[in-house]
C-alpha positions in Angstrom: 121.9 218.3 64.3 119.6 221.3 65.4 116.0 221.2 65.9 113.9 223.4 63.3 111.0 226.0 63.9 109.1 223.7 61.9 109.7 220.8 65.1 108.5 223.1 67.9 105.5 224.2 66.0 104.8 220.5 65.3 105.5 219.4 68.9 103.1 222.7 70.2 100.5 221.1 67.7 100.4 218.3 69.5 99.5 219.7 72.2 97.0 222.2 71.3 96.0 221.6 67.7 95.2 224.5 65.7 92.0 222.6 65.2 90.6 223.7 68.8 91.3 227.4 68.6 88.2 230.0 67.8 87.4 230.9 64.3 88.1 234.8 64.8 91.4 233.7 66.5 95.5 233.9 64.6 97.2 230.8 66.3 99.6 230.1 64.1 103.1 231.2 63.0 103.0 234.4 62.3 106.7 236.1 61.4 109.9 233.3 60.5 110.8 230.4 58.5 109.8 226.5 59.4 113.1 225.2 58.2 115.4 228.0 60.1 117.1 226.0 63.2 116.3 227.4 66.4 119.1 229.1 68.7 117.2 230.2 71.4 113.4 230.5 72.7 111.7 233.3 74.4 108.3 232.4 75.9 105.9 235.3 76.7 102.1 236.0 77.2 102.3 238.8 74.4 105.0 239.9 71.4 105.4 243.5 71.4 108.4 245.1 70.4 110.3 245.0 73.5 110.1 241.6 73.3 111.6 241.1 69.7 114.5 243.1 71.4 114.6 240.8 74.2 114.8 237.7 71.9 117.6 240.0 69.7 119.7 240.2 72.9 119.7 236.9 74.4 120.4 235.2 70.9 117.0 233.8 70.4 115.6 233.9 67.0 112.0 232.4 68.0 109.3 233.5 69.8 106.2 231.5 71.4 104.1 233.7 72.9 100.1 233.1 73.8 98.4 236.3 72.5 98.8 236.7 69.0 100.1 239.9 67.3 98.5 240.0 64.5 94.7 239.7 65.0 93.4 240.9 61.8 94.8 241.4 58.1 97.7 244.0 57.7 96.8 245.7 54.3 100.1 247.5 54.8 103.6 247.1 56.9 104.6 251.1 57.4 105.6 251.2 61.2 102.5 253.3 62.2 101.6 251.0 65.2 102.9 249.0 67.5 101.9 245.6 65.6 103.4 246.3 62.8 106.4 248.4 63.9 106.8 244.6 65.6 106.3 242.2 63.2 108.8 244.3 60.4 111.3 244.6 63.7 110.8 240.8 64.0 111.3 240.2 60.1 114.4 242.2 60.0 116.2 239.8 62.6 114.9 236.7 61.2 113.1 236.3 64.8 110.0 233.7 64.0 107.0 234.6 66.1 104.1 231.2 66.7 101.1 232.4 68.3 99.6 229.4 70.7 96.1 231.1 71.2 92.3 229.6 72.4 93.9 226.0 70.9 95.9 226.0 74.4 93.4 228.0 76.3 90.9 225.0 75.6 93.2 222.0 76.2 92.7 220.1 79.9 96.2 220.4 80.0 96.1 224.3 79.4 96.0 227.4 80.7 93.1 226.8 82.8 94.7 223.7 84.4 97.9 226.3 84.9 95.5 228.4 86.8 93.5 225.8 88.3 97.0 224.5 90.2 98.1 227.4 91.6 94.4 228.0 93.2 95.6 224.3 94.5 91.9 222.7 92.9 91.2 219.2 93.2 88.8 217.2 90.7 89.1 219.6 87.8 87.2 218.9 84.3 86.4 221.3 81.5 83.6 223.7 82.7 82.1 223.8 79.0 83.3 221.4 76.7 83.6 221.7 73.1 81.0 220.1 70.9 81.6 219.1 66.9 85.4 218.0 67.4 84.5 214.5 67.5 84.0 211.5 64.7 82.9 207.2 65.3 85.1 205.0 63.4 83.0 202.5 62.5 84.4 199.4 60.5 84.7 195.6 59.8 87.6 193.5 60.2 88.3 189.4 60.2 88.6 188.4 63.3 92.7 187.2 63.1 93.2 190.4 61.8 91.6 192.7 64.8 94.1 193.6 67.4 96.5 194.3 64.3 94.3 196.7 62.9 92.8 198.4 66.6 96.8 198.6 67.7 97.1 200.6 64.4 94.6 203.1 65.2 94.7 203.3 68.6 98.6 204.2 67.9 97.3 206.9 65.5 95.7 208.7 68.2 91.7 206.7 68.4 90.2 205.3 71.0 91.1 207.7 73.5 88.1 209.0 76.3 89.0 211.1 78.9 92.1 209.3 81.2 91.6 206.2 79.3 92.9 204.5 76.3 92.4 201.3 73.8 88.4 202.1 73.6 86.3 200.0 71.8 83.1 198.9 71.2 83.0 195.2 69.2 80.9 192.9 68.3 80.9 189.5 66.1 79.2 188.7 62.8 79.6 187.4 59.1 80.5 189.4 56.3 79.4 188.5 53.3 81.1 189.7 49.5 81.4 188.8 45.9 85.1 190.1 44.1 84.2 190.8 40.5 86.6 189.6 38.3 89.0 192.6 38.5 88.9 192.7 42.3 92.1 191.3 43.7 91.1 189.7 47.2 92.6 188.7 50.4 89.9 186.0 50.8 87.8 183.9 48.8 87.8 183.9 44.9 86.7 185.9 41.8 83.1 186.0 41.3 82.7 183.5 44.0 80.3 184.3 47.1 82.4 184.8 49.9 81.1 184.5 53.4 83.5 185.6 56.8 83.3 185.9 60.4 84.4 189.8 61.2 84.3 192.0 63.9 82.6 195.0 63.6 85.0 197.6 66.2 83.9 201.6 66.9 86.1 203.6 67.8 85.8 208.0 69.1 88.4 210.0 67.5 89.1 213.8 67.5 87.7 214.7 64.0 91.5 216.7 63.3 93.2 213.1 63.3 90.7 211.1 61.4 92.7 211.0 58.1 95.4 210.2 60.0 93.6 207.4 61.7 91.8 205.9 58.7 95.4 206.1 56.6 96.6 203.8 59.6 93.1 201.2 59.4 94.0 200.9 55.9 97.8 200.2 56.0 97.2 197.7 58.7 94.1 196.0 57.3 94.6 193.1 54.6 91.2 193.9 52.9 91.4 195.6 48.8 88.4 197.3 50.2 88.0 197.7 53.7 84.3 198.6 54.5 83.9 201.4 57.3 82.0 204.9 57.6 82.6 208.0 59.9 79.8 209.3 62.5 79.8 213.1 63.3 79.1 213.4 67.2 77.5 216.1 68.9 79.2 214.8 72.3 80.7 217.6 74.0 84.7 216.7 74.2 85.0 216.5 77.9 89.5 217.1 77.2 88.4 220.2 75.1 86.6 223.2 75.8 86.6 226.5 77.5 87.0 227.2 81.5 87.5 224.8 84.3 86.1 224.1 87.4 87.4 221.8 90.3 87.2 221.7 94.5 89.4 223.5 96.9 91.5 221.3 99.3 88.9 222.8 102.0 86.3 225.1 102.4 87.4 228.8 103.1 85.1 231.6 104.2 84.5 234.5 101.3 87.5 236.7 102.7 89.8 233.9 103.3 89.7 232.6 99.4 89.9 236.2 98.7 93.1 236.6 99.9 94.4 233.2 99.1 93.4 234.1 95.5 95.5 237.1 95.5 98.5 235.1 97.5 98.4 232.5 94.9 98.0 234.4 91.6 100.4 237.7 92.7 97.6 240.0 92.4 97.7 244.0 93.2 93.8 244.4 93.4 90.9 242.1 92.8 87.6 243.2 91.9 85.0 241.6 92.6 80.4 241.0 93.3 79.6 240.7 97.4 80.2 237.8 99.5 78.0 235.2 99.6 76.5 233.4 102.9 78.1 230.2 102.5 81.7 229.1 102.6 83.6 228.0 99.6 84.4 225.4 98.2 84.0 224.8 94.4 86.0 227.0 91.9 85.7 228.1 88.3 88.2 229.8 86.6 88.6 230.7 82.7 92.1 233.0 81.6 91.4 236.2 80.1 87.8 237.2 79.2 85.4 234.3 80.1 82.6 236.2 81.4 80.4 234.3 78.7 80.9 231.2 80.7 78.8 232.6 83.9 75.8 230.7 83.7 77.7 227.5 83.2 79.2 228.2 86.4 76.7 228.6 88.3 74.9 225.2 86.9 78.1 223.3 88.0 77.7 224.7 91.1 80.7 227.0 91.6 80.9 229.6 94.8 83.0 231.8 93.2 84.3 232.4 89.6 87.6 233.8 88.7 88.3 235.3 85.3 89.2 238.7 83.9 87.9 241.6 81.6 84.1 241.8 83.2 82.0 245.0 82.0 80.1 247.0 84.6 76.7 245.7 83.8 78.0 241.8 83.7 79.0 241.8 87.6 74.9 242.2 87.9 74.5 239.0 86.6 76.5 237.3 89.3 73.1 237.6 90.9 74.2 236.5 94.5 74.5 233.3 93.2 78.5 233.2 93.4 81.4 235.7 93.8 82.3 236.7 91.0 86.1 238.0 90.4 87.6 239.8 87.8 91.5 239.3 88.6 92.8 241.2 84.9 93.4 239.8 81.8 97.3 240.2 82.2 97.3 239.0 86.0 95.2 235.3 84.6 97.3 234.4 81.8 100.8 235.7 83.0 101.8 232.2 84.3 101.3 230.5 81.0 104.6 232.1 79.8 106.0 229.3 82.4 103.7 226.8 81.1 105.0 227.2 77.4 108.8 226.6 78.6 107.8 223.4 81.2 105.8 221.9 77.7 109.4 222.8 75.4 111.6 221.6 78.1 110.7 218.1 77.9 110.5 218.0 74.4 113.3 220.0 73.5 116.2 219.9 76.3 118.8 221.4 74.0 117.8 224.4 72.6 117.8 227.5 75.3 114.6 228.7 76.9 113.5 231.7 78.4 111.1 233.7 79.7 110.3 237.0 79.4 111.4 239.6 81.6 109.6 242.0 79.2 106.4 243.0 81.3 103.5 243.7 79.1 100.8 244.6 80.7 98.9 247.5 79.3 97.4 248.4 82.7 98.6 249.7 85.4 97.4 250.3 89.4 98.0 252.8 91.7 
């Protein structure tokens, strides 16, 4: 039995859920059918045309590519341009397209860790994590019944912070109830006064599996009516969020990092502010366009931030406060094609991955 388009896409969610991607942004599947089986995978940083031939050729009938086609609503499908001349092209082949956009850009596991590794950085963490994407658990459970009902929702994803799992906060007390006379109760009696020793247990959870994770309290819990309530945090998600930042092995001069940034991320050209009088050391890098994370940089310290798309006017800002290095948009994603097939790869050993020999990068040096 094959795998499905509908299994990758799940498996991708799992990884970066849809959940962390920015409002303006189209991660999603975009051309294809969740219940076609898969023959064949092309991964890419964009799906243009030339890439919907590519997955045409070698067989493959699904794309997963980083950018996203289609940005903004098509109020018509006529050929005109090259996003729609690509999606029909992809629609007459039955080629499904999945977009996997700013939800993986934001993931520690992303493509600013892909970057961050082949700079060789140490230490890494999220340069600005993402606030709102984080719920308490809070509920009440007797005391036989706890690890039942914590394994339950730790399995449903809770209770996870940072590189640790199976956290709790608990604490012992009596609960006290009365079952009315339709009430059907695991303790105690109808319309009697019921007193019991519970533990009250908190538990973090990413706000996107909370239904998940109460369905699981509840399945697990004996209660008729199990008393909790859900906390909204403002806590920053320190696993999600844009940019990252970590330490060099050991401290370069300006040049020196200059070229080993070039070495390491198969750049033509790199543009960047002046050097800086001090040597090197700490790193930030955000793929793409991630000039709006500057002043975070330089509060955590960075000598030199690497990123791409940086207006005239914006390498000002750098201030002498760090090098700042615009390396192209193309030239600081390129390598997540790579990352896309190492993440399917262990998930899906049968079906047959690719990457792109399709080059699309709009810009060219000379």
């Amino acid at each position: 039995m094959g795998y499905k388009i509908g299994n990758v896409i799940s498996y991708l969610e799992q990884i970066a859920p849809p959940a962390y991607q920015e409002s303006y942004d189209n991660a999603a599947l975009i051309t294809g059918d969740r219940n076609s089986e898969v023959t064949g995978i092309v991964c890419s940083l964009d799906c243009i045309e030339s890439t919907v031939d590519e997955a045409i050729e070698l067989g493959a009938n699904m794309i997963v590519a980083h950018h996203p086609i289609v940005f903004k609503g098509l109020k018509s499908l006529t050929g005109r341009n090259y996003v729609e001349r690509t999606i029909i092209k992809a629609i007459k082949n039955d080629i499904a397209i999945y977009a996997i956009h700013t939800n993986l850009d934001h993931v520690a596991q992303g493509v600013n860790k892909r970057i961050s590794d082949r700079l060789g950085l140490l230490n890494t963490k999220i340069l600005r994590p993402k606030k709102q994407l984080l719920s308490k658990l809070v509920f009440y459970v007797p005391e036989p019944e706890k690890d039942k009902v914590l394994q339950a929702v730790y399995s449903a994803g809770a209770g996870k912070i940072g590189e640790y799992s199976g956290c709790s906060f608990q604490m012992k007390g009596t609960g006290t109830f009365t079952p009315s006379a339709k009430a059907n109760p695991t303790l105690g009696e109808r319309g009697e006064a019921q007193e019991v020793e519970e533990i009250r247990v908190e538990v973090l959870v990413s706000s996107h599996i909370l239904q998940k994770v109460l369905q699981k309290m509840h399945e697990a819990h004996s209660y008729e009516e199990v008393a909790y309530y859900v906390l909204s945090l403002e806590n920053g998600n320190q696993e999600v969020g844009a940019g990252m930042i970590g330490n060099l092995s050991r401290e370069m001069e300006g040049e020196e990092f200059l070229d080993y940034l070039k070495a390491n991320m198969k750049l033509e050209v790199i543009k960047h502010t002046s050097l800086i009088p001090r040597k090197i050391k700490k790193v930030a890098v955000c793929g793409g366009a991630g000039i709006f994370l500057l002043e975070d940089a330089k509060r955590a310290g960075a000598d030199v931030f690497v990123t791409a798309d940086i207006k005239y006017h914006e390498f000002f800002d750098a201030d002498g406060a760090l090098i700042l290095c615009d390396i192209g948009h193309y030239e600081s994603e390129i390598f997540t094609k790579e990352l896309l097939r190492e993440f399917l790869s262990q998930n899906f050993p049968n079906i047959a991955l690719y990457l792109t020999k399709v080059v699309t990068n709009p810009s060219s040096y000379r």
